[in-house]
C-alpha positions as CSV (number, residue, x, y, z in Angstrom):
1,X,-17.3,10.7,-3.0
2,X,-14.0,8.1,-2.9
3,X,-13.3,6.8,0.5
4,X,-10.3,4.7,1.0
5,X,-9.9,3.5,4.8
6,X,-6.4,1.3,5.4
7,X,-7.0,-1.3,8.9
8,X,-4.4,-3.8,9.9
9,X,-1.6,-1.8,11.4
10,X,-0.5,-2.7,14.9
11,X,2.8,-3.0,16.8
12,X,4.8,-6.2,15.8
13,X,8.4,-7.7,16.4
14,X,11.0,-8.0,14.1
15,X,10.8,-11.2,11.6
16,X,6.8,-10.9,12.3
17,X,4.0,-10.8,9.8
18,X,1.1,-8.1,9.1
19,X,-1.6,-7.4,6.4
20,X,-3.1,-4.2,5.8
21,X,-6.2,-4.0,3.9
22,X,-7.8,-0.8,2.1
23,X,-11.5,-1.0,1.7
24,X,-13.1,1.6,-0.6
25,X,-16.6,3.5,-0.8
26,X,-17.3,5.2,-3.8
27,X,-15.3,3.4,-6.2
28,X,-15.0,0.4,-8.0
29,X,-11.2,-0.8,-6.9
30,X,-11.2,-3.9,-9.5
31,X,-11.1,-0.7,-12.1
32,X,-8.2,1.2,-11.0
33,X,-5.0,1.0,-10.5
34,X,-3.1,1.1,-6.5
35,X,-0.4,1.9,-4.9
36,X,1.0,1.5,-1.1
37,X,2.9,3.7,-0.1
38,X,4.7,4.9,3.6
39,X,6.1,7.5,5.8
40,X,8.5,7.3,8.8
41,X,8.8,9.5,11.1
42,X,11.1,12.8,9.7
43,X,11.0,11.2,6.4
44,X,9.2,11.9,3.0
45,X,6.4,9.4,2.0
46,X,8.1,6.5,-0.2
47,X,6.8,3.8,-2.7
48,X,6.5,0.5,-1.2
49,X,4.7,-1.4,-4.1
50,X,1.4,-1.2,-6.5
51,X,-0.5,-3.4,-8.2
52,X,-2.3,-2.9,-11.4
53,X,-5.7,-3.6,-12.6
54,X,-4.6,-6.9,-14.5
55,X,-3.1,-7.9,-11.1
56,X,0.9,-6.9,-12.2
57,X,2.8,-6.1,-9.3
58,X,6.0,-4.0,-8.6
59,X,7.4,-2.7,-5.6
60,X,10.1,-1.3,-4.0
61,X,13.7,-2.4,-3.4
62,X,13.2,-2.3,-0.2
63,X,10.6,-4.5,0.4
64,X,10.8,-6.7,-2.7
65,X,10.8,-10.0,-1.7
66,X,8.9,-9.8,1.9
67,X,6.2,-7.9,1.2
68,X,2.4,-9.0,-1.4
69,X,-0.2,-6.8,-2.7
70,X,-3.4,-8.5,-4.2
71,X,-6.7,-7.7,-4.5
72,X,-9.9,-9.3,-3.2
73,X,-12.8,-7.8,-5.7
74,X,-15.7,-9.2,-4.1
75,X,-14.7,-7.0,-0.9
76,X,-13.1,-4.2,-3.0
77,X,-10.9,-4.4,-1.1
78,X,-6.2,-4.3,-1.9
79,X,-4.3,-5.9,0.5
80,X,-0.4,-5.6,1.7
81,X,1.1,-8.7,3.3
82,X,4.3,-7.9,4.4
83,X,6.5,-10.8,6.0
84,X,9.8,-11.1,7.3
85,X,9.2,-7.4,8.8
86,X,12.0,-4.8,10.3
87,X,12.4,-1.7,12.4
88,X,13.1,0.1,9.5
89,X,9.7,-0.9,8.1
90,X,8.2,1.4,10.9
91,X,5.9,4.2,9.5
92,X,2.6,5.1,8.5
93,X,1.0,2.8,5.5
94,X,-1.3,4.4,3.0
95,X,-2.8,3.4,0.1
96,X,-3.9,5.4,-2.6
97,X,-5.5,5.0,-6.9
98,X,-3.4,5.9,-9.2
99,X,-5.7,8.3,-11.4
100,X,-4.1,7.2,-15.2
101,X,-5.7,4.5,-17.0
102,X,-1.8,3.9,-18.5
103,X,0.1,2.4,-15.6
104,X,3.7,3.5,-16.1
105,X,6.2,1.7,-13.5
106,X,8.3,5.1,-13.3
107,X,5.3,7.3,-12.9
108,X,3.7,4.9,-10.5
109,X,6.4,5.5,-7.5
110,X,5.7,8.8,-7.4
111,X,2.6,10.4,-5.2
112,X,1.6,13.0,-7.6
113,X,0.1,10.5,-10.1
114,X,-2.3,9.5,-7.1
115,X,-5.7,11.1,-7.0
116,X,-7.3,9.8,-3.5
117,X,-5.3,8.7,-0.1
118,X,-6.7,6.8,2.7
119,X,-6.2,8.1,6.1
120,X,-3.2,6.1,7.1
121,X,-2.4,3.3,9.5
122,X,0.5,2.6,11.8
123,X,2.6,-0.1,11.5
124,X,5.6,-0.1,14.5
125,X,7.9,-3.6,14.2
126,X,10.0,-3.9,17.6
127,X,13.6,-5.0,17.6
């Protein structure tokens, strides 16, 4: 069974730093590829950046620029940095495997080509 847990999420003020981490059980994350993704409050989950398994990221407009993902193998773990945050970065941070062995950049954004979700953390950025 694939577990994917997401930790890191806490209250911060605007122009602070965070990093999220997903750690996985049942699943080799080195061999897939990820996505972050995040939901504010009233609003549809959105794309905020993946990372493939060759380590090629992409991400969001919205976040392009402040925000990392990289990956830590030896923990199997993916990480989101995310830097230089707003008050319109508040919401609920998941991460998820994106269940094609072909990553495709359009298909990527998009939940439906994710197979498992972690639980969610909060991330809430003051003004």
């Amino acid at each position: 069974q694939v577990q994917l847990v997401e930790s890191g999420g806490g209250l911060v003020q605007a122009g602070g730093s965070l990093r999220l981490s997903c750690a996985a059980s049942g699943r080799t994350l080195s061999n897939w590829h990820m996505g972050w993704f995040r939901q504010a409050p009233g609003k549809e989950r959105e794309f905020v950046g993946g990372i493939t398994r060759n380590g090629l990221t992409n991400y969001a407009d919205s976040v392009k620029g402040r925000f990392a993902i990289a990956r830590d193998n030896a923990k199997n773990t993916v990480a989101l940095q995310m830097n230089s945050l707003k008050p319109e970065d508040t919401a609920v941070y998941y991460c998820a495997t994106y269940s094609n062995r072909i990553w495709l950049v359009s298909a990527a954004r998009e939940e439906s080509a994710y197979d498992y979700w972690g639980q969610g953390t909060q991330v809430t950025v003051s003004s």
